[in-house]
C-alpha positions as CSV (number, residue, x, y, z in Angstrom):
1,X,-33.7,1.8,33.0
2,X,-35.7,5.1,32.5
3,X,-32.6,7.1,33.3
4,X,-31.0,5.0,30.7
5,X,-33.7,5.4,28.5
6,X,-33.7,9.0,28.8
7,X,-29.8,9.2,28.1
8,X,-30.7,7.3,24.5
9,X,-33.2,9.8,23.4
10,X,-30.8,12.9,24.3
11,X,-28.2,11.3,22.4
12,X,-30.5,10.4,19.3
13,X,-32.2,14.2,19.4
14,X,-28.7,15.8,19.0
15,X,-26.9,13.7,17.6
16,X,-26.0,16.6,14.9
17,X,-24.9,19.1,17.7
18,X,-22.7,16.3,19.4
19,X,-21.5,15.0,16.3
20,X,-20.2,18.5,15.6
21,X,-18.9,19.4,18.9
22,X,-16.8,15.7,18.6
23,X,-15.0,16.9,15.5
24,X,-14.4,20.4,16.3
25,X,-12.8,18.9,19.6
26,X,-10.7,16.7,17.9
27,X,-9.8,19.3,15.3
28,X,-9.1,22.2,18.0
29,X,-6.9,19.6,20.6
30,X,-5.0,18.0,17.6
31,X,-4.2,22.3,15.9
32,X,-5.2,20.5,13.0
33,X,-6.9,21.8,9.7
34,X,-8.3,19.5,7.6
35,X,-10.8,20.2,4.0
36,X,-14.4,21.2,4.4
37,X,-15.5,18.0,2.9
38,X,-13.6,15.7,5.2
39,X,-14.9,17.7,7.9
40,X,-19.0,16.8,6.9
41,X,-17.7,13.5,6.4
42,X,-16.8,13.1,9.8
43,X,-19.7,14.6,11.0
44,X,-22.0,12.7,8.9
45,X,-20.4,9.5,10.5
46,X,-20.5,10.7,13.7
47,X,-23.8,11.4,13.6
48,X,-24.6,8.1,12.6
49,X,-22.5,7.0,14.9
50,X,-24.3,8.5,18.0
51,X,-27.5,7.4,16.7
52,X,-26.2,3.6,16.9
53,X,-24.8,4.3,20.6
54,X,-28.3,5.9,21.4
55,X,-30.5,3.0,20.2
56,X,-27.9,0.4,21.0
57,X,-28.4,1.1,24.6
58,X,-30.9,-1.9,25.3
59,X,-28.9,-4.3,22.9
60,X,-26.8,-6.6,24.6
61,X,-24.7,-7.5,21.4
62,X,-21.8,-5.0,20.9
63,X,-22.3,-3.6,17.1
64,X,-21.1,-1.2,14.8
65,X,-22.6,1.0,12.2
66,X,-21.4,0.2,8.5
67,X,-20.8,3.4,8.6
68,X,-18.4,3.2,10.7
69,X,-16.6,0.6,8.9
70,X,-16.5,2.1,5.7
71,X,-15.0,5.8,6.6
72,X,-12.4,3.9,8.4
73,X,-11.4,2.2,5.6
74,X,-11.4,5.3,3.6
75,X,-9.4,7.0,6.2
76,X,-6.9,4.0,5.6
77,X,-7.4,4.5,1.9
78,X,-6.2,8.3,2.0
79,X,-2.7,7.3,3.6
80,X,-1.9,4.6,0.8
81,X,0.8,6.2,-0.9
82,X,5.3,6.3,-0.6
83,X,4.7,9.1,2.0
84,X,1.4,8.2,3.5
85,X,1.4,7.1,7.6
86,X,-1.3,5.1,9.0
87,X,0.1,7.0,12.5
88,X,-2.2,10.0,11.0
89,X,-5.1,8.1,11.4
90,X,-4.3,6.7,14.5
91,X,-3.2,9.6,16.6
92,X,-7.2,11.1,16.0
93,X,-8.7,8.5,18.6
94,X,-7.0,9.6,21.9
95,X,-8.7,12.8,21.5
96,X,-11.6,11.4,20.5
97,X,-12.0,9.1,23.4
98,X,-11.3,11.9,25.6
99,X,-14.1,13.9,24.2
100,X,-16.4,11.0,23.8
101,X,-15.8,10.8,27.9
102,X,-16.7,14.1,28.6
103,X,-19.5,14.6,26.5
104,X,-20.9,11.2,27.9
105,X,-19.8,12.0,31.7
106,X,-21.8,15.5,31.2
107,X,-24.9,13.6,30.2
108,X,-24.3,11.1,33.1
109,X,-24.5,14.1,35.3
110,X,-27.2,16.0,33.9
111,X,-29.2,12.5,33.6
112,X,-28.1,11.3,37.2
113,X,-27.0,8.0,36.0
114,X,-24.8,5.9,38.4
115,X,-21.8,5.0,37.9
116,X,-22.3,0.9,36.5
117,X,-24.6,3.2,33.4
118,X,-22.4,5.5,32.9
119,X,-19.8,3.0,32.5
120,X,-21.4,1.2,30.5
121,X,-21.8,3.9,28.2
122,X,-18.3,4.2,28.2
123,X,-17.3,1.0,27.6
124,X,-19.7,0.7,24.3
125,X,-17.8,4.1,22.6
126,X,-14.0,2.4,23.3
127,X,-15.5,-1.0,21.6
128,X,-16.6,1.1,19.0
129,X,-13.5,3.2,18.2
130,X,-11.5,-0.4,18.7
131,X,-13.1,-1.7,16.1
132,X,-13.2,1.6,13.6
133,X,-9.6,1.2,14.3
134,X,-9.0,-1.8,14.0
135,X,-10.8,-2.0,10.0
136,X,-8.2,1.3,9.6
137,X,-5.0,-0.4,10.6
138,X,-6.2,-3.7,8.3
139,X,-7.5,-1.5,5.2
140,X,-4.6,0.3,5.5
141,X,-1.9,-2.7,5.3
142,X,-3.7,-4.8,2.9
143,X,-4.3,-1.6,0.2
144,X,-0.5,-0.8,1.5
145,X,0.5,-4.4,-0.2
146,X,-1.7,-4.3,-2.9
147,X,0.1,-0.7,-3.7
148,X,3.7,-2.1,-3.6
149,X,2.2,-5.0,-5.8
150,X,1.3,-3.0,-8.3
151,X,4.4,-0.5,-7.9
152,X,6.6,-2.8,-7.7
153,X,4.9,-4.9,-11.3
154,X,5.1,-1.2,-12.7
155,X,8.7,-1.0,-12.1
156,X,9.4,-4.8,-12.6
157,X,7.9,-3.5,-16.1
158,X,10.2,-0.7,-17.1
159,X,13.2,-2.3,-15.6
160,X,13.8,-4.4,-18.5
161,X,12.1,-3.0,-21.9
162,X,12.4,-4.6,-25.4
163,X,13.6,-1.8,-28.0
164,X,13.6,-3.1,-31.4
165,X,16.3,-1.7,-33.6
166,X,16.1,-3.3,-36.8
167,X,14.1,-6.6,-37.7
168,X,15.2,-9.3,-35.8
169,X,17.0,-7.7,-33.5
170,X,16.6,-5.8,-30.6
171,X,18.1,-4.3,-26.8
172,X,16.9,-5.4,-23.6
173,X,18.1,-2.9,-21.1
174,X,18.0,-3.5,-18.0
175,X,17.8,-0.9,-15.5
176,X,18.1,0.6,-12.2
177,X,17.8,-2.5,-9.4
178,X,17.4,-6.1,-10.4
179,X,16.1,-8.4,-7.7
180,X,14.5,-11.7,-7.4
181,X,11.2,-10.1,-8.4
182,X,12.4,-8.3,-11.6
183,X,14.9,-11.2,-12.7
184,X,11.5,-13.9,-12.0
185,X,9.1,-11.5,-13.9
186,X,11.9,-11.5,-16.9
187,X,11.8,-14.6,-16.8
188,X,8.0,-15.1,-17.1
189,X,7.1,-12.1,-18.8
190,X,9.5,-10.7,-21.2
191,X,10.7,-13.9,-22.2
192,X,7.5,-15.2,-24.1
193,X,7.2,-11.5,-25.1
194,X,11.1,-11.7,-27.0
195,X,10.2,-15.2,-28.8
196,X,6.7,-13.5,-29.9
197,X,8.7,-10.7,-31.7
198,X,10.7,-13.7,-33.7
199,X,13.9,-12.1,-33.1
200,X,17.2,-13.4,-34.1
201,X,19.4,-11.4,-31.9
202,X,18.8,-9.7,-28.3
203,X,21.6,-7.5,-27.0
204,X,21.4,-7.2,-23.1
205,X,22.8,-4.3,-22.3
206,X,24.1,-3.9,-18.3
207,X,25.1,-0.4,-18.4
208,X,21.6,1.2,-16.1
209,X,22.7,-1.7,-13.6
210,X,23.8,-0.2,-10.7
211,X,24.1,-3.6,-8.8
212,X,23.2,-7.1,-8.5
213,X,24.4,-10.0,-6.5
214,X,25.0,-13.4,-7.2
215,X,21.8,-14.9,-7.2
216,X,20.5,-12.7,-9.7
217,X,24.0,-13.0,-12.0
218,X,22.5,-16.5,-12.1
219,X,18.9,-15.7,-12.4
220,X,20.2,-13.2,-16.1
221,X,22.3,-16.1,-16.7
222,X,19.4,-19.0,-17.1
223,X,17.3,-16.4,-19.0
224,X,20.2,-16.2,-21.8
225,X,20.1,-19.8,-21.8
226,X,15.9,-19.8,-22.6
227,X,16.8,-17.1,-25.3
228,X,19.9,-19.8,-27.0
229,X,17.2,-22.6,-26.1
230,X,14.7,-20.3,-28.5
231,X,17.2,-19.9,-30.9
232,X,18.0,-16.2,-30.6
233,X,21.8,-15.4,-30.1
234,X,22.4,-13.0,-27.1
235,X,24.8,-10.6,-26.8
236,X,26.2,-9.1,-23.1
237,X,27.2,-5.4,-23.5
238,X,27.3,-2.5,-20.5
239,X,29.0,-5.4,-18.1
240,X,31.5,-3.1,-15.4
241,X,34.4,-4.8,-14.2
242,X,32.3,-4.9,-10.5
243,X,29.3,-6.6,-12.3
244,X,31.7,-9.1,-14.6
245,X,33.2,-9.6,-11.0
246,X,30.0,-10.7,-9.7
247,X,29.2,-12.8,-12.8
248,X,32.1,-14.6,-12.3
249,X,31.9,-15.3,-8.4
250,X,28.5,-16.8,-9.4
251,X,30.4,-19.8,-11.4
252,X,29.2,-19.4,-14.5
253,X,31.9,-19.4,-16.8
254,X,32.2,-16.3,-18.7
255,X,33.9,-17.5,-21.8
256,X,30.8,-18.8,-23.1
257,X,28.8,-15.3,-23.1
258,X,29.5,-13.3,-26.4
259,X,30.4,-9.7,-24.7
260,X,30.9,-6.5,-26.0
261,X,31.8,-2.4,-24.6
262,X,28.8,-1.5,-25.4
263,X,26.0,-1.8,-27.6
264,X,26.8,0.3,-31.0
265,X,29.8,-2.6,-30.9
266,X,27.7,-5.4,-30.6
267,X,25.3,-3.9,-33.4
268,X,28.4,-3.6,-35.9
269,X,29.0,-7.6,-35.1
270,X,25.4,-8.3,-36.3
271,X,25.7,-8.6,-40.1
């Protein structure tokens, strides 16, 4: 116990130095720069870090700093974005195991500890980096969905704008992709935003379509029946022969829908 003892007070009096040998080892193995700022951060944690290990020695429960927890969720966090890899992240902790080993397997020596100690030791640091990443994998999927959420409400958003053109009438445009999301978020959104305007005529205008299947056709379909249903007469304009193909595949029957070329010809219609 004193040999253990004495290993917790070496680790807690330098836990700076170690700190900073950790993260220039990971750094130097891994040939990998990183910014100065990220570089205290690391320490900072790892210094932490150490000082937990140290005084955690005599604690039979298996803990982690806060610390801990939080730059792993920040490092999970950084890596949110279209290009951003949670493999980043993860490919840090085999080096830092392997450093964590030798650092402690030194001190094991210098201390004499035996080998049950020294595994112990051991066997602490890998629950510790388990968990640290474990919170970075989680962070990282959960802000990951909560990113295409919000990306995809953006672009739900700007698929299908309302452009006024006179009073009472206006264009809905629909653009780029339209897919269950989009055509529901039409349907709940811009909807109740068309009947606010007190419009008289909407033109819905296919051309930025590049595709949409037969499901959807449908979906477009019921929300030109909730426009008729709020008494504002819709006009189809922009509708390629592959899309009109698709329309009519999905049963609804076409001669109903008031189509035009495009939309200065449904505009010249409106009197």
């Amino acid at each position: 116990m004193t040999l253990v003892l004495n290993v917790s007070n070496h680790l807690i009096d330098n836990a700076e130095s170690l700190a900073e040998e950790i993260v220039d080892g990971v750094l130097h193995n891994m040939k990998l720069k990183i910014p100065q700022w990220e570089k205290e951060q690391a320490i900072t944690m790892y210094i932490e870090f150490i000082n937990f290990l140290g005084n955690s020695l005599f604690i039979e429960e298996e803990e982690v700093p806060q610390t801990l927890i939080e730059w792993s969720k920040r490092n999970a966090a950084r890596q949110v974005s279209p290009e951003g890899k949670i493999s980043k992240i993860m490919v840090r902790y085999p080096p830092t195991r392997d450093i964590f080993t030798d650092i402690i397997t030194n001190i094991s020596i210098e201390f004499g500890l035996s080998l049950k100690d020294h595994s112990f030791i051991i066997k602490r640091i890998n629950n510790m980096l388990d968990i640290s990443l474990n919170e970075t994998v989680f962070a990282f999927e959960r802000l990951s969905d909560e990113y295409r959420e919000e990306t995809q409400r953006e672009l739900a958003e700007l698929s299908a704008p309302i452009v006024l053109i006179k009073e009472g009438t206006a264009v809905l445009p629909f653009i780029g992709i339209i897919d269950s999301y989009r055509a529901s978020y039409i349907m709940e959104k811009v909807v109740p935003k068309i009947a606010d305007l007190q419009l008289n005529y909407v033109i819905a205008d296919f051309s930025g379509i590049l595709k949409i299947d037969i499901d959807i056709a449908r979906h477009l379909h019921q929300i030109g029946q909730m426009l008729d249903l709020l008494g504002i007469q819709t006009f189809t304009t922009g509708l390629r022969p592959e899309l009109a193909q698709t329309v009519v595949n999905s049963g609804i029957n076409m001669s109903k829908i008031t189509t035009f070329a495009n939309v200065k010809q449904a505009l010249e219609s409106i009197k």
